[in-house]
C-alpha positions as CSV (number, residue, x, y, z in Angstrom):
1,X,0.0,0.0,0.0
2,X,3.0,2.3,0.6
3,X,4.1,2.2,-2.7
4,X,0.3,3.7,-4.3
5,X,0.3,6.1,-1.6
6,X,3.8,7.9,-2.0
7,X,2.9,8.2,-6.0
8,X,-0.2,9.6,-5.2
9,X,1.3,12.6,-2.8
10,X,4.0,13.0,-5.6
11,X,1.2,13.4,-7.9
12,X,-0.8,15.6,-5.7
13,X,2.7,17.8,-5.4
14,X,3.2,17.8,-9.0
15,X,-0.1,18.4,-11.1
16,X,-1.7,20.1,-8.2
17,X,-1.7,23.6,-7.4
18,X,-4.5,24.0,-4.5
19,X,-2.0,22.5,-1.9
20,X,0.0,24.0,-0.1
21,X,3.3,21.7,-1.0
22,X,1.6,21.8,-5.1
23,X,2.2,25.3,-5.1
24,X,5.2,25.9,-3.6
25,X,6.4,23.7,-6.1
26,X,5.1,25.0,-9.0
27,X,6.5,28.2,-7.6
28,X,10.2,27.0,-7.8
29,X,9.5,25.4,-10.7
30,X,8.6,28.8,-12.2
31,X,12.1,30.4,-10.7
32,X,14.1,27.3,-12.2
33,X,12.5,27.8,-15.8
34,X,13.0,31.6,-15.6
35,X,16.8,31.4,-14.2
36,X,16.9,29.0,-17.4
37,X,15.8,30.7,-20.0
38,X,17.8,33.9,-18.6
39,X,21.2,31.7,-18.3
40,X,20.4,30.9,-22.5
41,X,20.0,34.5,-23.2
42,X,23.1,35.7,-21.6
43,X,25.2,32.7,-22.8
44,X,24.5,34.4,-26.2
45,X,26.0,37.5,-25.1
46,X,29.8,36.8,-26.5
47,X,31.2,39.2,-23.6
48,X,29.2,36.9,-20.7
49,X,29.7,33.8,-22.4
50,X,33.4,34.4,-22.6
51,X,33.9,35.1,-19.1
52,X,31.3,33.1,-17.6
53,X,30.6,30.4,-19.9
54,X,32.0,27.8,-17.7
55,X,29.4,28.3,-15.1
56,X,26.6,28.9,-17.4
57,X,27.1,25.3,-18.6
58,X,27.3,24.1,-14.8
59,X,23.9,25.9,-14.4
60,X,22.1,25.1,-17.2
61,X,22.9,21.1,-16.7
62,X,21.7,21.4,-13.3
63,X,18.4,22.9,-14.2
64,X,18.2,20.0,-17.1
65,X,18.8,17.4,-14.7
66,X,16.4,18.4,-12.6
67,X,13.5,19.1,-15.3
68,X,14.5,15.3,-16.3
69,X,14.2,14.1,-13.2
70,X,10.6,16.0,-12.9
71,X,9.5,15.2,-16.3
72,X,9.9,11.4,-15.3
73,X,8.0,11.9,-12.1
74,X,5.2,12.9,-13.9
75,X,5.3,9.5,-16.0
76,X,5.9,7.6,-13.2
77,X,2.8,9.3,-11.2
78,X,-0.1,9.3,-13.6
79,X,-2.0,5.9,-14.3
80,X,-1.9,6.4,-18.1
81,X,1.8,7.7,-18.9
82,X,1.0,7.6,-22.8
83,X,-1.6,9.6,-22.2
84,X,0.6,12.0,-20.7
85,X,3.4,12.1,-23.2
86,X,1.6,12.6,-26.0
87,X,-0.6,15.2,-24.4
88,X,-0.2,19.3,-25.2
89,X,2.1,19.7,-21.6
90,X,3.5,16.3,-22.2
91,X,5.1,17.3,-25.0
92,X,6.3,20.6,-24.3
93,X,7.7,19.3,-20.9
94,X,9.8,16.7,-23.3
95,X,11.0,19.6,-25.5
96,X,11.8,21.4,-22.7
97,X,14.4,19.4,-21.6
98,X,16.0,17.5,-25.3
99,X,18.0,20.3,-26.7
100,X,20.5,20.6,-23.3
101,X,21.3,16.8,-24.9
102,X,21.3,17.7,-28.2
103,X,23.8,20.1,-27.6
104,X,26.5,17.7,-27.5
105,X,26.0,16.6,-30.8
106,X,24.4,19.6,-32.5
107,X,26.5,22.8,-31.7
108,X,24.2,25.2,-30.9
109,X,21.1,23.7,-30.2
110,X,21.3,24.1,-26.6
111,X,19.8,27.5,-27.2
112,X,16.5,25.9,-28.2
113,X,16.3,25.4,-24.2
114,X,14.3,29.1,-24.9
115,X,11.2,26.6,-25.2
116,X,11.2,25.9,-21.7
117,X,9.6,29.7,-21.3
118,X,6.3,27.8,-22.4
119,X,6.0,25.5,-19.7
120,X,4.7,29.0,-18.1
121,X,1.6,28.2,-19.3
122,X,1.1,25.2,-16.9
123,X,2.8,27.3,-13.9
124,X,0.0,29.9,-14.4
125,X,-2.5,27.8,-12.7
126,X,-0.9,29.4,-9.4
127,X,-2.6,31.9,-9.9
128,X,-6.1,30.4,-9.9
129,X,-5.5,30.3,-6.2
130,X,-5.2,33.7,-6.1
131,X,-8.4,34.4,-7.9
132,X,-6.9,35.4,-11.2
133,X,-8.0,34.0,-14.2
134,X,-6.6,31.0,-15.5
135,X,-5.6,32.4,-18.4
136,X,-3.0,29.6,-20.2
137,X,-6.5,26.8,-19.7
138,X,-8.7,29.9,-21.5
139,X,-6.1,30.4,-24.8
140,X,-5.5,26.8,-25.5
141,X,-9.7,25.7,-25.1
142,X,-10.1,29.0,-27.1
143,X,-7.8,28.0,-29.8
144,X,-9.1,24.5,-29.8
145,X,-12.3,25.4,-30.1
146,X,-11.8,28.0,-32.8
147,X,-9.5,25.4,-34.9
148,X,-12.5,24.7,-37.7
149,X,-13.1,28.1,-37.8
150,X,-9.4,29.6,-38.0
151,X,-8.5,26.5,-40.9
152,X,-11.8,27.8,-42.7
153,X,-10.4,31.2,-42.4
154,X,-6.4,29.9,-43.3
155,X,-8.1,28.3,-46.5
156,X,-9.7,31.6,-47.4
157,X,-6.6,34.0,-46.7
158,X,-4.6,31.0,-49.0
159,X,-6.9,31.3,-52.1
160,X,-6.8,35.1,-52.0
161,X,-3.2,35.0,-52.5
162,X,-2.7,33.5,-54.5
163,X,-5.3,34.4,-57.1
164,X,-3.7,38.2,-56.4
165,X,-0.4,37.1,-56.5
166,X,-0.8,35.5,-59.9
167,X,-3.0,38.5,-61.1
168,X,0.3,40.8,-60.1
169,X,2.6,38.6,-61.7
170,X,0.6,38.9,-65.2
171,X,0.1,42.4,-64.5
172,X,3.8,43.5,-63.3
173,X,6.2,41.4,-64.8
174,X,9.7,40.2,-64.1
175,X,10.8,43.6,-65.2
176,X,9.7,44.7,-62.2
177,X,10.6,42.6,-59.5
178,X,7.8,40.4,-59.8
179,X,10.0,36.8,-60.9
180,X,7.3,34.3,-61.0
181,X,4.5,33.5,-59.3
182,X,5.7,32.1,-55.6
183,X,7.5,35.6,-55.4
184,X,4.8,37.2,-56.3
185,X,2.3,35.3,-53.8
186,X,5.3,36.4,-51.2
187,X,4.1,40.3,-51.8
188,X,0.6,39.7,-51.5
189,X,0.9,37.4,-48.1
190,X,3.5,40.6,-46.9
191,X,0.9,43.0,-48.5
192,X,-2.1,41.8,-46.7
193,X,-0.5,41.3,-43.9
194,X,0.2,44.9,-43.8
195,X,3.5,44.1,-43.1
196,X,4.9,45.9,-45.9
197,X,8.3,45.2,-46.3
198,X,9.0,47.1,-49.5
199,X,11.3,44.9,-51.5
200,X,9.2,44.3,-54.0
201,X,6.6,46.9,-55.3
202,X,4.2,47.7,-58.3
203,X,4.8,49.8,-60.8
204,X,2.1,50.1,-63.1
205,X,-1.3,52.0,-62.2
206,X,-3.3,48.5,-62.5
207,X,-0.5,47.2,-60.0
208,X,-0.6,50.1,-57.5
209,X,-4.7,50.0,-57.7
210,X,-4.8,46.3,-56.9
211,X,-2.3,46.5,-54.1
212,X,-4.2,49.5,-52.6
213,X,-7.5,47.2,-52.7
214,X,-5.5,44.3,-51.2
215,X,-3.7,46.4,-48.1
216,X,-7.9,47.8,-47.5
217,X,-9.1,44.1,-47.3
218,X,-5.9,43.5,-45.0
219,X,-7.4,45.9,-42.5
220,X,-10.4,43.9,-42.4
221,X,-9.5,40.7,-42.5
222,X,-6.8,41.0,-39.1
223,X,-9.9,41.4,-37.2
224,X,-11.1,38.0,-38.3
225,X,-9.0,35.4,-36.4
226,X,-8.9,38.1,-32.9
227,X,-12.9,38.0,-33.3
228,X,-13.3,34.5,-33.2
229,X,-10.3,33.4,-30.3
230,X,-12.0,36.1,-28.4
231,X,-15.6,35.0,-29.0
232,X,-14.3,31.2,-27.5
233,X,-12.0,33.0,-24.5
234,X,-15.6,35.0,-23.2
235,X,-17.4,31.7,-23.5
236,X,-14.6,29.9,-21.9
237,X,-14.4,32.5,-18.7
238,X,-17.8,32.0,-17.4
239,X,-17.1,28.2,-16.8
240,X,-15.8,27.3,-13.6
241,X,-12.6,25.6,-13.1
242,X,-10.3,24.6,-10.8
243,X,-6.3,23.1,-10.7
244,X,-7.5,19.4,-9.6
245,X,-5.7,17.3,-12.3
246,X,-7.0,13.6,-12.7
247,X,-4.4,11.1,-12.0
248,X,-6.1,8.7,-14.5
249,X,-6.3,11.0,-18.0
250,X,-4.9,14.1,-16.7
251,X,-8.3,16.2,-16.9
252,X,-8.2,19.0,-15.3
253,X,-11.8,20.9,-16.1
254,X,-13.0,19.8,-13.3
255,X,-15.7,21.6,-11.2
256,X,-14.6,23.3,-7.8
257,X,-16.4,20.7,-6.0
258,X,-16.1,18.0,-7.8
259,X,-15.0,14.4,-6.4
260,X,-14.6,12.2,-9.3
261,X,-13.5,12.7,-13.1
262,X,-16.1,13.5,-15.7
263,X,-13.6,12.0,-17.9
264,X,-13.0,8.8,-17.0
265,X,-14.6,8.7,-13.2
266,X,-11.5,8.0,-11.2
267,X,-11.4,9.6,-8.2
268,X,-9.6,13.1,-7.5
């Protein structure tokens, strides 16, 4: 009986955040991933890195032995570990620690460690306990919500450049920067964009008149994708949440009072 006992407190310590020993935890695990990603930043810094470089590597092997030894906990602890790994924090808890060890085979991908930063999105639910909005739960159901209706929107933004594109390339020309077709697409997705970058640019008054008609549309469509995340983050808010994970299928949309999973049923 000992054994199920001790992985269910190192459960509770991990996944949880309404304990007192949970949060603490997910506290210094927030000041481990922070002093992280700073060390990476500052290791870039040829001046630091130079004089310091030694103990940046100490530190930054620390904080990925540690994250391993977590990230295993958290397989070791749950009831379905496949469930786990493959799942959205799964997998950025994985990435989170694999470049450090890529690093001594591919020079320079250590600095991909800057991935780590998103396990802040798990570490957020801290603040739940102090009456904050969950925020990091909110974006991803919002995104995942609004997935039919973003491709929908993807699908439509695709067709419209490249019909313009290919319109500009017949119009313009190679003689005026406009190559082929794929380059051409290239202005209309930095043209609609708004982004504007300049390199390329019409020069005929049917060129000019459709790129002043595709920077208007621009405009109108940016408001598309913030409409519909924001339509799903409202919606999301007024449901009640709280930090209780399930050790069974890691659900954690549970209700504050809630006793069992209304995933699976196992207890919480």
């Amino acid at each position: 009986m000992a054994k199920p006992d001790l992985r269910k407190r190192i459960h509770d310590i991990i996944f949880e955040a309404d304990t007192p020993k949970g949060k603490a935890f997910d506290i210094l695990l927030f000041l481990a991933i922070i002093l992280s990603v700073v060390i990476v930043l500052l290791d870039s810094v040829v001046s630091l890195d130079t004089k310091y470089g030694n103990w940046f590597d100490v530190i930054e092997w620390v904080l990925t032995i540690l994250f391993t030894i977590e990230y295993a906990l958290r397989i070791y602890t749950v009831n379905n570990p496949k469930k786990y790994i493959f799942s959205f924090y799964g997998i950025i808890d994985f990435l989170a620690i694999i470049p450090t060890y890529l690093g001594l085979f591919l020079v320079g991908s250590h600095y991909l460690v800057v991935i780590r930063i998103l396990r802040l999105l798990r570490i957020f639910r801290v603040l739940k306990l102090m009456r904050f909005v969950g925020a990091a739960n909110t974006l991803a159901t919002a995104f995942s919500n609004s997935r039919a209706k973003i491709i929908v929107f993807l699908e439509v933004i695709i067709t419209i450049v490249v019909i313009i594109g290919s319109v500009m390339y017949l119009i313009e020309g190679p003689e005026n920067g406009f190559d082929n077709i794929p380059v051409s697409i290239y202005w209309a997705i930095v043209t609609i964009t708004t982004v504007g970058y300049g390199d390329i640019a019409p020069h005929t008054i049917a060129g000019q008149t459709l790129a002043s008609l595709l920077m208007i549309v621009g405009y109108a469509i940016i408001a598309v994708p913030t409409g519909i995340i924001t339509t799903e983050m409202v919606m999301k808010s007024k449901k009640r949440s709280n930090t209780q994970v399930c050790q069974n299928c890691n659900y954690s949309e549970h209700d504050d009072d809630a006793k069992y999973c209304k995933m699976c049923g196992e207890e919480l």
